[in-house]
N, C-alpha and C positions, 0 to 999 in steps of 0.2 A: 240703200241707194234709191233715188227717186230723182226728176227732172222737174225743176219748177223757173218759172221767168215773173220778171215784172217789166213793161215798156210804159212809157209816158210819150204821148204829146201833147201840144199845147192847149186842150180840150178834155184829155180823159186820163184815166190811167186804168189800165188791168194788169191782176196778175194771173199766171195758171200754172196749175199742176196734172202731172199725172198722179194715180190714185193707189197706187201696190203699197203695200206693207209687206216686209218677212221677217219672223219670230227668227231671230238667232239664226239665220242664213241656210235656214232648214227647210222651210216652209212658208208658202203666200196664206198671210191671215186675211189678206183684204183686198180688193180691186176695187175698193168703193170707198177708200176713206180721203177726204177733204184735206189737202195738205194746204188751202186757201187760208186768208180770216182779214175777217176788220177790225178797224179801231172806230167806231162809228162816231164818236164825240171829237175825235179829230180829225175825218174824213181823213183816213190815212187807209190800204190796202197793204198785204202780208202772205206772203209765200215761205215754205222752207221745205228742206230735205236733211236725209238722216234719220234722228232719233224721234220718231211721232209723238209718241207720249210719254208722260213719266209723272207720278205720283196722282195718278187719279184723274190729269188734264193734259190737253191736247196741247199743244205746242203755242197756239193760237190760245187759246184761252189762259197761259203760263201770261204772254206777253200782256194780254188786257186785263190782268188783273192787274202787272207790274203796271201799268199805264196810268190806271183805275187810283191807286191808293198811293203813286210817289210822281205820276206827271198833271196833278191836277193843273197846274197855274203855269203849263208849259206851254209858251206860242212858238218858241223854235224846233225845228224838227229835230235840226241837231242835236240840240242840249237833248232832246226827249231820245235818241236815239244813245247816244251816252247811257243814260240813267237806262234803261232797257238791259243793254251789255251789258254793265255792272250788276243789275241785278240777276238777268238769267244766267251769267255764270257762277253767282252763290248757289243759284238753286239747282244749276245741271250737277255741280257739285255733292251736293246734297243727297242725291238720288241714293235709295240704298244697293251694295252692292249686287243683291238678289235680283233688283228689280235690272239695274242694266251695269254690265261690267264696266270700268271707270274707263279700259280703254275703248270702248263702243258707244263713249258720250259723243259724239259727234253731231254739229248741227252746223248748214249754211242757213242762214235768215237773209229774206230781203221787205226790205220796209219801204214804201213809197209814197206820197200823197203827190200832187197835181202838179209840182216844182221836182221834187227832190226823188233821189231813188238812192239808195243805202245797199250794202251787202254787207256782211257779219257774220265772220266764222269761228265757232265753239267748238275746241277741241282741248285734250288733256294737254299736260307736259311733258316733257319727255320722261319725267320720274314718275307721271300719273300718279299726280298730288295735287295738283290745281286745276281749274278749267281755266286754259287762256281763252283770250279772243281778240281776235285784228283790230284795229282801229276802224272804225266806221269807214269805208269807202264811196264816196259819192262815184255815181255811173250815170248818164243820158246818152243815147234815150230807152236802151235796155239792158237786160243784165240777164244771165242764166247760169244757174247752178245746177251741181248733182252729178249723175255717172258722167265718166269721161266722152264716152259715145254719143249720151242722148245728147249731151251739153253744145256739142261741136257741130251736129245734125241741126239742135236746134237753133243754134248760133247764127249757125250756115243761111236757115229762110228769114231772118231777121236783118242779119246781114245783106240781103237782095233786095229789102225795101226801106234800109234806114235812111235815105236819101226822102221818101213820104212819109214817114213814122210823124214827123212833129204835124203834118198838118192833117192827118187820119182822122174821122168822126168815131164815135165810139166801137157803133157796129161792126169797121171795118178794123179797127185794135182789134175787138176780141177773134173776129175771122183770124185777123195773121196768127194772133197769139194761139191758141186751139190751132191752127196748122200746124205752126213750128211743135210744139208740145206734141202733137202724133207722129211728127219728123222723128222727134230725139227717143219718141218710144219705138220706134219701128225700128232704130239702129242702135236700139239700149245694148251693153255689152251684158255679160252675166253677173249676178251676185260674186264677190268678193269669196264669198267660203262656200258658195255653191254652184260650179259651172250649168248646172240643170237647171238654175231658176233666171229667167231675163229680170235682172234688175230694177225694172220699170214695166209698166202695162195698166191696165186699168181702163175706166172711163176716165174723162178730161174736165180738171173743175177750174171754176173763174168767176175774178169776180171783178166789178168794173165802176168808177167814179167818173 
């Protein structure tokens, strides 16, 4: 579990995360790992929660490599978000089952550039034989995934300034954003297989066009 957002107004876009990782609902391996990433050749920004890694790459670098070698000649975000989905669920699929149990594939992504903002979620089927995943959902002017707690905290301080959000300068995006983000950490509920571990915590990353 993890808490991540993306907002856009008419000038910027950031997304942010808090930074926990836990091994198998046992243990915190990290309070420092980037659940952020760019697509820098399409000025696009990328948050997620869930599953961090798997086969050697970060979640974020899963996506820009799919970007890299099947969105080259892509101008619509749309179509590029498509081809995304389709591909990172062959590969969530793929994962051995050592490395992460099929029902613990889970991933929300959110994709954004300067217009659009996208959410996308990766999960098994109910016979954990496929990875589905939702039809792209467009959201303006933000979006927040991850534990139920952080999500609704973080929801909440977004929620009190969506009425500014579109005409915010950058600076003041990433202020709100890093607020709400320590919001939804401070009222994180506990890991799913561990009531001992808060779900969320960490330092707060971001990143902003």
């Amino acid at each position: 579990m993890s808490v991540a957002l993306a907002i856009i107004s008419n000038k910027s876009v950031v997304v942010a995360s808090d930074s926990r990782v836990i091994h198998d609902g046992q243990k915190i391996l990290s309070d420092c790992f980037n659940k952020t990433f760019s697509i820098p050749d399409k000025s696009v920004l990328g948050a997620y929660t869930g599953t961090m890694c798997f086969c050697g790459k970060s979640v974020g670098e899963h996506i820009n490599e799919i970007v890299k070698n099947e969105c080259k000649n892509m101008s619509s975000m749309e179509e590029m978000i498509t081809i995304i989905a389709q591909s990172f669920s062959i590969r969530m699929k793929n994962i051995s089952e050592e490395e992460v149990g099929f029902c613990h594939r889970k991933i929300d992504l959110l994709i954004a550039d300067t217009h659009t903002l996208y959410w996308v979620r990766f999960e098994p089927n109910k016979d954990n034989e496929e990875i589905c995943f939702t039809s792209p959902c467009k959201y303006y002017p933000y979006c927040v995934c991850g534990d139920d707690n952080a999500r609704e905290a973080t929801s909440k301080v977004l929620k009190e300034k969506e009425n500014c959000i579109e005409t915010m300068q950058a600076k003041n995006l990433i202020s709100l954003a890093k607020r709400a983000i320590q919001k939804g950490i401070d009222n994180a509920g506990s890991h799913p297989q561990n009531p001992q571990i808060c779900s969320c915590g960490g330092k707060i990353f971001h990143q902003c066009i």
